[in-house]
BASESE-176135 format. One line per field, with one value per residue (C-alpha): residue in three letters; chain; x, y, z. Coordinates in Angstrom, 3 decimals. Layout:
// BASESE-176135
code ALA:...
unit A:...
px X:...
py Y:...
pz Z:...
//
This chain:
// BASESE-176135
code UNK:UNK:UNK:UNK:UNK:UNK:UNK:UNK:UNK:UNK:UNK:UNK:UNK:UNK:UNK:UNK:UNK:UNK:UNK:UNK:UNK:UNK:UNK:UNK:UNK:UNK:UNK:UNK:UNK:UNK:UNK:UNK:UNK:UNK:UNK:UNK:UNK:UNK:UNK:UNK:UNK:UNK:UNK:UNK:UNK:UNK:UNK:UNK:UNK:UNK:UNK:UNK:UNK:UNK:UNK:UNK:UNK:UNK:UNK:UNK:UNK:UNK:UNK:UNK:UNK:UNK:UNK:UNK:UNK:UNK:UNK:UNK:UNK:UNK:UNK:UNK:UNK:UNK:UNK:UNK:UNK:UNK:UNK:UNK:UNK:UNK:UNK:UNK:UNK:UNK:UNK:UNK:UNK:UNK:UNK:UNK:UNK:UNK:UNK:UNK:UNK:UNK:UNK:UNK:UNK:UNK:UNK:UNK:UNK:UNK:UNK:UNK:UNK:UNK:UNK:UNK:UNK:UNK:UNK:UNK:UNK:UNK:UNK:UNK:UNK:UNK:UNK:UNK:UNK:UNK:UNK:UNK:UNK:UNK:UNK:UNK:UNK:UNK:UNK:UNK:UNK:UNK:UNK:UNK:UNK:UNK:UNK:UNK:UNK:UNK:UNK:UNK:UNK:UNK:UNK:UNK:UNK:UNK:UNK:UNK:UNK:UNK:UNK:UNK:UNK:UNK:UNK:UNK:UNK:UNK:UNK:UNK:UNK:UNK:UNK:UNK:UNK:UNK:UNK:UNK:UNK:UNK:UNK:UNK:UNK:UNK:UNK:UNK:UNK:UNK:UNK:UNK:UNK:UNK:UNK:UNK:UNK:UNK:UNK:UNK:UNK:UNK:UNK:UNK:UNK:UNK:UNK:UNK:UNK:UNK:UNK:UNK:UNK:UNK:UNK:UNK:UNK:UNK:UNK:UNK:UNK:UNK:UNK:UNK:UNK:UNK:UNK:UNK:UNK:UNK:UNK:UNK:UNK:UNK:UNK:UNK:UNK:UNK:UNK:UNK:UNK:UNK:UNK:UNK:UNK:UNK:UNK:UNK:UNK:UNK:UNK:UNK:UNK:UNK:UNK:UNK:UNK:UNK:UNK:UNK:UNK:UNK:UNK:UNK:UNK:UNK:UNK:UNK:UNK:UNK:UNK:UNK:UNK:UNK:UNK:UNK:UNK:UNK:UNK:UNK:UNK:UNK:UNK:UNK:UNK:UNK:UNK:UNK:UNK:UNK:UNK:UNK:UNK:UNK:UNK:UNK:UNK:UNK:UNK:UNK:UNK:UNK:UNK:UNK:UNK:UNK:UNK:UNK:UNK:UNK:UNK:UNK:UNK:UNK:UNK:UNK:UNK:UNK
unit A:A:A:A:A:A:A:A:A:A:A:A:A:A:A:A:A:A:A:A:A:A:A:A:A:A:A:A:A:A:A:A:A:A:A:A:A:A:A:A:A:A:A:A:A:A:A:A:A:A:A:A:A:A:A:A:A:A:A:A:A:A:A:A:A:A:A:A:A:A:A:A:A:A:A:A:A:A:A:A:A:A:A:A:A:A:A:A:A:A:A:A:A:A:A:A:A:A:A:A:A:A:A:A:A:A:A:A:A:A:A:A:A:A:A:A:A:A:A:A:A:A:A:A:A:A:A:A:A:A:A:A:A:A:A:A:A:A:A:A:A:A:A:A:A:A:A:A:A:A:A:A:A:A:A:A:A:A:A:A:A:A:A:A:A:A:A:A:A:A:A:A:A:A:A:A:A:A:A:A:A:A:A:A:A:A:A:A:A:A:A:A:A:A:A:A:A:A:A:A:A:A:A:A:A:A:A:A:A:A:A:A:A:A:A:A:A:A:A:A:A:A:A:A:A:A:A:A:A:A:A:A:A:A:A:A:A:A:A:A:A:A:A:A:A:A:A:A:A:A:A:A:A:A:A:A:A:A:A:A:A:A:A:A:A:A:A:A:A:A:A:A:A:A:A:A:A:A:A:A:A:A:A:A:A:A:A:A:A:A:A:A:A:A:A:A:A:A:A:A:A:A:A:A:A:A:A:A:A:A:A:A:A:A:A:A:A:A
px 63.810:67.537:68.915:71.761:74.697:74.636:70.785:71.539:73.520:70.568:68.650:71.431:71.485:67.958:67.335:70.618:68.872:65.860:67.378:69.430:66.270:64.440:67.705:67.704:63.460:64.037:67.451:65.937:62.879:64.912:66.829:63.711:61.482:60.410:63.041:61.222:64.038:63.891:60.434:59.063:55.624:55.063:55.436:53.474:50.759:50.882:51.222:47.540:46.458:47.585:46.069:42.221:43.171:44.164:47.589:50.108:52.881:56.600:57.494:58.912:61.805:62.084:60.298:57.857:57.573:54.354:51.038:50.211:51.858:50.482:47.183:46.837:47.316:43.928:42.028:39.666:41.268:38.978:39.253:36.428:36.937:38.554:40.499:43.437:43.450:40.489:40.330:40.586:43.120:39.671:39.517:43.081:43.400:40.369:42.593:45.032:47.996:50.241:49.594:53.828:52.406:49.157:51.013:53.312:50.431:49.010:52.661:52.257:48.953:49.798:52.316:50.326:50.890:48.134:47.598:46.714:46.432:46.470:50.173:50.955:49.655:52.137:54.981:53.922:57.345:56.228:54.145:54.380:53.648:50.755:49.172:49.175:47.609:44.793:44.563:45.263:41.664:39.769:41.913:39.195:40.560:38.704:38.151:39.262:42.259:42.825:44.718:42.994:43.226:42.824:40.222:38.483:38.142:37.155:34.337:33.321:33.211:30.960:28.841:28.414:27.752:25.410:23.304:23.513:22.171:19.347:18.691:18.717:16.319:13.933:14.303:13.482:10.357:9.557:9.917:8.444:5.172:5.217:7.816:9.628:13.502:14.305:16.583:20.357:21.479:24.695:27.085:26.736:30.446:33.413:33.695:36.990:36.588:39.250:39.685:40.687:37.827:34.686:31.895:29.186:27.055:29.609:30.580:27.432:26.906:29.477:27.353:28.440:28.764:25.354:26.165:26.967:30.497:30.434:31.506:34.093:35.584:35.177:35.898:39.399:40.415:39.805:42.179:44.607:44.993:43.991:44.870:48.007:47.241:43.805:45.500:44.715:41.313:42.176:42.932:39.667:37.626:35.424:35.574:35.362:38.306:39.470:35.827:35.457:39.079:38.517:36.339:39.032:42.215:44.367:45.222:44.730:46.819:46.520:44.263:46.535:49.983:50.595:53.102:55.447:57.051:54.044:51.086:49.965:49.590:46.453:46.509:49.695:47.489:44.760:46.499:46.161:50.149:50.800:49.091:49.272:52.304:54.487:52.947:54.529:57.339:57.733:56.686:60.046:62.283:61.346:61.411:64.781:66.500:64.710:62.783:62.840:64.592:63.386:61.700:65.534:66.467:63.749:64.826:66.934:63.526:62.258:58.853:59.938:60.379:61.115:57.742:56.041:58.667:57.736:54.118:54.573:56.427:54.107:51.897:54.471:55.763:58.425
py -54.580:-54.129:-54.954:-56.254:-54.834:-55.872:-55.008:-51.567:-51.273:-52.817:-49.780:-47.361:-48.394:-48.488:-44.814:-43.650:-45.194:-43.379:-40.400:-40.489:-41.433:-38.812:-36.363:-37.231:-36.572:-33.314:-32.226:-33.760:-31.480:-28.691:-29.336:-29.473:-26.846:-24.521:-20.929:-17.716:-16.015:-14.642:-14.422:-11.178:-9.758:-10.145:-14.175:-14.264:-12.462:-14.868:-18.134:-16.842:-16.392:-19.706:-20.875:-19.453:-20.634:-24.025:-23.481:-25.809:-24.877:-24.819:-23.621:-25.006:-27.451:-29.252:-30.946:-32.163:-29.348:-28.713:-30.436:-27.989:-29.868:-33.507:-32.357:-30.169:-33.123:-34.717:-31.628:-30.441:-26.608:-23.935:-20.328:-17.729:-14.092:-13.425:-10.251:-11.330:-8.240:-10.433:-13.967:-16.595:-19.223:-21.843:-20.248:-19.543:-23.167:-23.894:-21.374:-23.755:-21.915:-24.054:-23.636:-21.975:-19.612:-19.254:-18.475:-15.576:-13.929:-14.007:-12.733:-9.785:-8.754:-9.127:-6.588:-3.871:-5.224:-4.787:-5.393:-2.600:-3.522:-6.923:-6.888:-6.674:-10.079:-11.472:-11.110:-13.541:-15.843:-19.125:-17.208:-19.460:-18.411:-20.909:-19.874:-16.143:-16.290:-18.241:-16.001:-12.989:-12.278:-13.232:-10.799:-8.285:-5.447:-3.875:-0.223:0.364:-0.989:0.490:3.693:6.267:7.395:10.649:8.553:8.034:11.665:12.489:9.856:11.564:14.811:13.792:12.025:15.626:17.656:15.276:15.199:19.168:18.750:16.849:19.333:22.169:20.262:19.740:23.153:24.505:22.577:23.084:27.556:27.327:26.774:30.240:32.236:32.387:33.164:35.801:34.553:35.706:38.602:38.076:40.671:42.579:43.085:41.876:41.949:40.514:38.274:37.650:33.899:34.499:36.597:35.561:34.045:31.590:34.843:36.862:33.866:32.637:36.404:35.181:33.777:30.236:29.691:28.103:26.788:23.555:25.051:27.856:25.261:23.612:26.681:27.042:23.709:22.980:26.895:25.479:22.558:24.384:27.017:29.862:30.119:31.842:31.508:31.565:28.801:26.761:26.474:24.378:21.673:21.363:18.216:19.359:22.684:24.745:26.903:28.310:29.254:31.053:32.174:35.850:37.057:35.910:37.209:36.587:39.574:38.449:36.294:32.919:31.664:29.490:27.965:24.038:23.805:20.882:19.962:20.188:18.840:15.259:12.153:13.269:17.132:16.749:13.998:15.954:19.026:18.232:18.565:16.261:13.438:10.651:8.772:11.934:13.036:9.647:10.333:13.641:11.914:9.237:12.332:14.182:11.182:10.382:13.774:16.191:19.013:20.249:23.675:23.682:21.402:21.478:18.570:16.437:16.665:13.534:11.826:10.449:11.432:15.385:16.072:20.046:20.360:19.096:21.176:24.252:24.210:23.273:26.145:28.717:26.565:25.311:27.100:25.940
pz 119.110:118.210:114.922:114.573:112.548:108.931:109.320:110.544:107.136:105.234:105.620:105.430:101.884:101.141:102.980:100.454:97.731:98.006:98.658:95.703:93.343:95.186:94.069:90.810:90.087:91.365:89.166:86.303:86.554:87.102:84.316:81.608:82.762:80.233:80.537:80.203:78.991:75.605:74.979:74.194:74.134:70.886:71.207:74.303:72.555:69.195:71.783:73.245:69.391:68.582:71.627:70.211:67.189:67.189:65.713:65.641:67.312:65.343:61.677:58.844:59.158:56.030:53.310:55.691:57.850:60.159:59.469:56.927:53.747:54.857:56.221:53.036:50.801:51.904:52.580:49.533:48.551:47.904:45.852:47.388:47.808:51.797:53.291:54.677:57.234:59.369:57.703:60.472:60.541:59.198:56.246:55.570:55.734:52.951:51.120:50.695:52.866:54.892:58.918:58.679:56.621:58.471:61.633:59.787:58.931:62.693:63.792:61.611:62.163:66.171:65.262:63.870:60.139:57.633:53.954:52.463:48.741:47.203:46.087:49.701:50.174:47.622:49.933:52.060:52.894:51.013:48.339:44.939:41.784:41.183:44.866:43.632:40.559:42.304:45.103:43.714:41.672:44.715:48.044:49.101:50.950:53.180:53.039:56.657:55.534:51.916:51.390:50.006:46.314:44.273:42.493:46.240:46.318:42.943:43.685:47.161:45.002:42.713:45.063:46.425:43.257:42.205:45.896:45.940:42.271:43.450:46.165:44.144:41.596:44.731:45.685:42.475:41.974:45.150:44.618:41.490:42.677:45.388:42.739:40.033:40.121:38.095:35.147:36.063:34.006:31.375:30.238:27.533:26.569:27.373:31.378:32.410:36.051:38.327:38.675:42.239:43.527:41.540:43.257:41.758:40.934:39.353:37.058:35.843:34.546:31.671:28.819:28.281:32.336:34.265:37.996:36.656:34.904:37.971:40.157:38.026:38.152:41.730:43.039:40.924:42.790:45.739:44.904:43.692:46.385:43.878:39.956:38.733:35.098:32.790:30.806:33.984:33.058:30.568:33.130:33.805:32.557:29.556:29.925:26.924:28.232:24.286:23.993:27.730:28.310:26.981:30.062:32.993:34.473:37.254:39.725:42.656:45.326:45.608:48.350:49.932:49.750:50.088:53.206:51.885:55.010:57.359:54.829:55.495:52.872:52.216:51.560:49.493:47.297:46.830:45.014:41.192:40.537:43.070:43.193:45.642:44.185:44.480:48.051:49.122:47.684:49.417:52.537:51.964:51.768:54.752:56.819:55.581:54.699:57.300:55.717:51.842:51.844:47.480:44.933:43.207:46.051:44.057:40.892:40.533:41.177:38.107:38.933:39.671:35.979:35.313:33.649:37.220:39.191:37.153:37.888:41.273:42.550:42.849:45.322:48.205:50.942:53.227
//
């Protein structure tokens, strides 16, 4: 079959045209596929949250922006107690947060971010008055979470005083039936006792001291590193130190020395001239000025008054 030659040119054209259609699929695809550049791990890890979690994808752009604001005017908002360290993007919706905000808070926990106390929460980007004050009464922070207090380890103290109490209660009932403890002598005169030295024994010899003011005695020592004064005693919760202050002294050493550039949060909290406000404060300096060479480079601190300076000194080493 031969064609002839305006048929020959017939298909010329249609094969070009195809081609060129052919040509132009292919660019166009090229031209809109999705570029990998520029995305870190961080947003490939919160695209596979949102993925779980059914959230929209995009932020805020406006008035309007997101689903959160419209969706939010016909959903029913509820107030009911939540930790925003593990609430799920459900809830956080009942809340009555926008799905913008929702996905911030995924973003920073896929970061390592946590809220550690409620006020944390408050700097959410978005954060209205009106939502805080609703909020705010019901956050729940975990105690995996929560930093831990000076009142966390007064609690854990007395937790332990009052299970060794109930031991030694046991015990004693439990003795009195085989023997009965002899009662422990007291001094006769005036006996002087090194604050530094004494054990439990020694100091319930002094009338006016049973265990119970023993290890008051005993336990604020051990916080303190040793005593350098009797007038410390004073210090001490209820304790009838004007009364009891005749039969101590201070000779020896102290025990031990509170190493201000090596200590962690915690050990610098739990020293009673310290406190955990001020151990984070000395934890700010030596991560921005290197170590402390004397307290005198923390006296333009409000919180480093000379009174606090003064009784400090005896107890760090550097």
């Amino acid at each position: 079959m031969r064609f002839s030659r305006s048929d020959r040119r017939a298909l010329v054209l249609i094969a070009v045209a195809l081609v060129s259609a052919w040509s132009g699929i292919v660019l166009d695809r090229w031209l809109h596929r999705p570029s990998a550049q520029g995305i870190t791990l961080d947003e490939a890890r919160m695209a596979a949250l949102e993925a779980v979690q059914g959230l929209p994808d995009g932020g805020p752009r406006g008035a309007g922006a997101g689903s959160g604001r419209g969706e939010l005017a016909a959903a029913v908002v509820e107030t009911f107690p939540f930790d925003p360290n593990t609430a799920d993007s459900a809830t956080l919706r009942r809340l009555g947060l926008a799905d913008w905000q929702i996905r911030n808070i995924y973003r920073y926990r896929a970061r390592g971010g946590r809220y550690h106390e409620p006020e944390d929460f408050k700097r959410l980007y978005g954060m209205t008055g009106e939502l805080w004050q609703r909020l705010a009464p019901v956050i729940r922070i975990g105690e995996q979470f929560r930093y831990f207090t000076e009142k966390d380890f007064e609690a854990d103290d007395a937790r332990r005083d009052a299970q060794r109490a109930r031991r030694d209660s046991v015990r004693a009932e439990r003795d009195s039936s085989v023997r009965r403890y002899p009662v422990q002598p007291k001094f006769t005169e005036l006996t002087q006792v090194d604050l530094n030295t004494a054990d439990s024994t020694l100091l319930k010899q002094i009338p006016g001291i049973a265990s119970y003011r023993a290890r008051q005695i005993l336990k604020y020592r051990d916080r303190l590193g040793g005593y350098v004064s009797v007038a410390q005693l004073a210090e001490i919760e209820n304790f009838p130190a004007d009364e009891l202050a005749v039969w101590f002294k201070v000779e020896a050493p102290l025990l031990r020395r509170l190493r201000v550039n090596t200590a962690s949060l915690t050990e610098l909290g739990r020293h009673p001239y310290v406190g955990f406000p001020r151990a984070r404060v000395i934890e700010n300096y030596r991560r921005v000025h290197g170590a402390i060479r004397s307290l005198d480079e923390l006296r333009l601190i409000p919180d480093f008054t000379d009174e606090v300076i003064q009784r400090l000194e005896p107890y760090l080493e550097y």
